[in-house]
Structure formats: C-alpha cells, structure tokens
N, C-alpha and C positions, 0 to 999 in steps of 0.2 A: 477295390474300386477307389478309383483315387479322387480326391476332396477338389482341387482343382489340375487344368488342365490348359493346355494353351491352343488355341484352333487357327488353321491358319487362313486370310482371305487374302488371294491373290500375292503381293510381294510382301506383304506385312501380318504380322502375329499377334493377337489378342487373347489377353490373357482373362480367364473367365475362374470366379471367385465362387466359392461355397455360400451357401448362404451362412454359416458360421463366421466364415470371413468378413463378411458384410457386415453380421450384428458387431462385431470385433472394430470391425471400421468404423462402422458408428457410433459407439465406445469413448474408443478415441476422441472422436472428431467433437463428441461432446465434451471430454473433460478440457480440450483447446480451447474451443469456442467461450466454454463456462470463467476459463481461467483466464482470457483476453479479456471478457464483457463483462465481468463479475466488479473491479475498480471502477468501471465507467456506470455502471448499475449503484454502486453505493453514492456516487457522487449525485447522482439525479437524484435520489431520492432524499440524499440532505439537500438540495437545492428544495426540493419541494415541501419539505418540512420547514424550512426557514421560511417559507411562507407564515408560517402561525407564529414563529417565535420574532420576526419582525412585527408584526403587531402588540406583541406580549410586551418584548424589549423596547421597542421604539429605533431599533437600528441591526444591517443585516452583519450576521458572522461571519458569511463567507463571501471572498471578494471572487476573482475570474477563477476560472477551473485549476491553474497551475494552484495556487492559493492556497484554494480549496482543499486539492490533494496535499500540498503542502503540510497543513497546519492536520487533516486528521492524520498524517503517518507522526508529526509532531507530539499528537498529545493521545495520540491511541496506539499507536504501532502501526506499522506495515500491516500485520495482520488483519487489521481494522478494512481494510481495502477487500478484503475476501469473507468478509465475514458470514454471507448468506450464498457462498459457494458450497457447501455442501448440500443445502437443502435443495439447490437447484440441479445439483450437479446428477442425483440419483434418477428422479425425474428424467429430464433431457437424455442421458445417457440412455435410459431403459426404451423410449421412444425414437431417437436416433437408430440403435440398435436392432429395434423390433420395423422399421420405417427400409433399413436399407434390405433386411434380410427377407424383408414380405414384395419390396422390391425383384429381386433375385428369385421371389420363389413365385411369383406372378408372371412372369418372363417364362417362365419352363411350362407352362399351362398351356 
C-alpha cells in the first residue's frame, strides 16, 4: 500500500499526502515559522519591559528596532535573538503537525 499517490483530474495531477506527510510538513513549517518570529518576539518583549525600567531609570535603552537589534547582538550574542525558540518551538511543531495530519485524516471520512 503505498503512503502517497498522485490522482489525476482532468489535464492536471494532484498529488495527495499521507497523513504522516502532513504531520512532517507541519514540523517543518513550525521550526520556520519559530526561527523567522522568534528575533522579532524577543524585541517586543524588551520593548515592553523598558516600559518599567524607564520609570526606574528615568530614560529608555532602546532607540528604533534596527538599534534595538543592534545593541542586544552587541552585548548578548546573536544567540540572545532566539533565546525562547526552543520552548516554543516543541509546542507549535507538535500542534502544527497534529493540525495538518487530523486535517488529511478528516478529508478521508
């Protein structure tokens, strides 16, 4: 029994995914997604933490977004930019994966 298979409709062929394929794809599309969003996620939330330390300080640390990014690869690393990607990453992958392949397996019902 083969896992996928291609059917054809009319002059054009579509190709039809396992549902293991799906979770696979969804996988994927999470560790992208995490590894795009994850630098722009750490920036918002030092934006919103400078909220309490401009009060504390009397003046803000971070100027526009270039800056921003700027000065945390400066004094934390690059790595500083992904730092809360893994805990997101098992999450979303596991729900991405289980979302496309309950997709694919509701389709055949």
């Amino acid at each position: 029994m083969s896992s996928s298979h291609t059917v054809s409709s009319g002059d054009s062929s579509v190709l039809t995914l396992s549902p293991r394929h799906h979770a696979v794809a969804g996988s994927v599309s999470a560790v992208i997604t995490r590894a795009v969003v994850s630098p722009l996620d750490v920036l918002k939330i030092r934006y919103q933490l400078e909220i309490v330390d401009v009060k504390r300080l009397g003046k803000p640390k971070y100027g526009n977004l270039f800056e921003t990014f700027k000065l945390i690869v400066k004094e934390e690393g690059p790595r500083a930019l992904w730092y809360d990607c893994r805990d997101g990453l098992g999450v979303l992958s596991f729900f991405l994966s289980l979302s496309l392949s309950g997709v694919k397996w509701r389709k055949r019902l």
